[in-house]
C-alpha positions, 0 to 999 in steps of 0.5 A, a space after each residue: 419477509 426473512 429472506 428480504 431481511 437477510 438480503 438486505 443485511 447482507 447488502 448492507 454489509 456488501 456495501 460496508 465491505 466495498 467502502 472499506 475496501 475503497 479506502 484501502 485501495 486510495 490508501 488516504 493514511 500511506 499504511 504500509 501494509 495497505 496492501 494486504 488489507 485491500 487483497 482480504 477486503 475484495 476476496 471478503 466482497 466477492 464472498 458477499 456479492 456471492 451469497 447476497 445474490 445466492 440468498 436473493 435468487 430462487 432459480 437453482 440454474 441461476 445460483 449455480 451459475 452465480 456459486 461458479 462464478 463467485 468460487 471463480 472470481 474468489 478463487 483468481 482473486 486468490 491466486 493473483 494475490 498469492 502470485 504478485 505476493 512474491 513480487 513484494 518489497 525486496 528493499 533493505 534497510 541501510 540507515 534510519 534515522 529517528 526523530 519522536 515516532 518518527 523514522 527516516 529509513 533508507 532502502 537499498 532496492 532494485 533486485 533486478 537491476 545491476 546496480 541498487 538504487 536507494 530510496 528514503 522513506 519517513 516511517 510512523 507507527 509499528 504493526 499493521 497500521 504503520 505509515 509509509 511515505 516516500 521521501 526521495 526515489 533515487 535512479 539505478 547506478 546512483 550512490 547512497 544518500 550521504 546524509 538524511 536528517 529531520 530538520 524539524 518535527 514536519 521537514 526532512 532533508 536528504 543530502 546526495 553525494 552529489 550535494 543536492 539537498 532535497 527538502 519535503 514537508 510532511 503531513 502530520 496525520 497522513 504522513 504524506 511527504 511533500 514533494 517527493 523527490 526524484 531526480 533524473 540522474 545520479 550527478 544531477 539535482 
């Protein structure tokens, strides 16, 4: 009976750990560094799924096997993660704008491309559980927003050197802006 216990609690704890890790993957909140909450969350269920089974299985081939293939797995998860780290965000801050607790930022990013392409972004919090939404996504060889500003508590504006103004409502709780702005060439609206 104790061994039925432990794989039940560990099951249970599996399916707490894939739920959460579920979350961190649809990102409901647009955490900003929900990334890394998803990456600790998998390499904490393949360590689970590992030892539930190991706790669950008598035959010793059978959980040596699954020991491998759990190191394995823990192991690439690891390493992939360690890999696509250093393809981060390489975005830098040109502007922000604050409003309350809110911040529009813009981005200079692209390191890739010739030409930076520029990006504004309505911020929320500090730390790990800051918000991150996506406001405006401008195109490669397409100049800095002139202007970016709070119309009100839940609408933001950004102008381009164009004179486009582009609008988006954002959520109060979710900080999900709406509709995110990318327009198809630098002179176009």
């Amino acid at each position: 009976m104790p061994r039925l216990r432990r794989v039940l609690v560990l099951a249970a704890c599996t399916l707490v750990i894939v739920f959460l890790a579920g979350l961190a993957i649809a990102d409901p909140f647009h955490l900003r560094h929900a990334r890394w909450f998803t990456s600790a969350l998998v390499l904490l269920a393949i360590i689970l799924v590992t030892v539930t089974l190991l706790v669950a299985i008598r035959n010793a081939v059978l959980r040596a096997l699954i020991a491998t293939l759990g190191a394995v797995f823990a192991l690439g998860w690891s390493g992939l993660v360690f890999y696509l780290s250093d393809l981060g965000d390489y975005n830098r801050e040109v502007k922000t704008v604050a409003d309350g607790a809110r911040r529009l930022v813009v981005l200079e990013g692209a390191p890739f491309a010739i030409d930076p392409v520029y990006a504004v972004v309505v911020r929320s919090g500090v730390g790990p559980f800051e918000q991150e939404s996506p406001v405006y996504q401008g195109v490669e060889e397409g100049p800095e927003p002139v202007d970016v500003r709070f119309i009100d508590p839940n609408t933001v504006q950004v102008l381009t050197a164009a004179g486009c103004a582009f609008r988006s409502e954002i959520e109060g709780v979710t900080l999900e802006a709406r509709p995110v702005h990318r327009p198809l060439t630098a002179a176009g609206c």
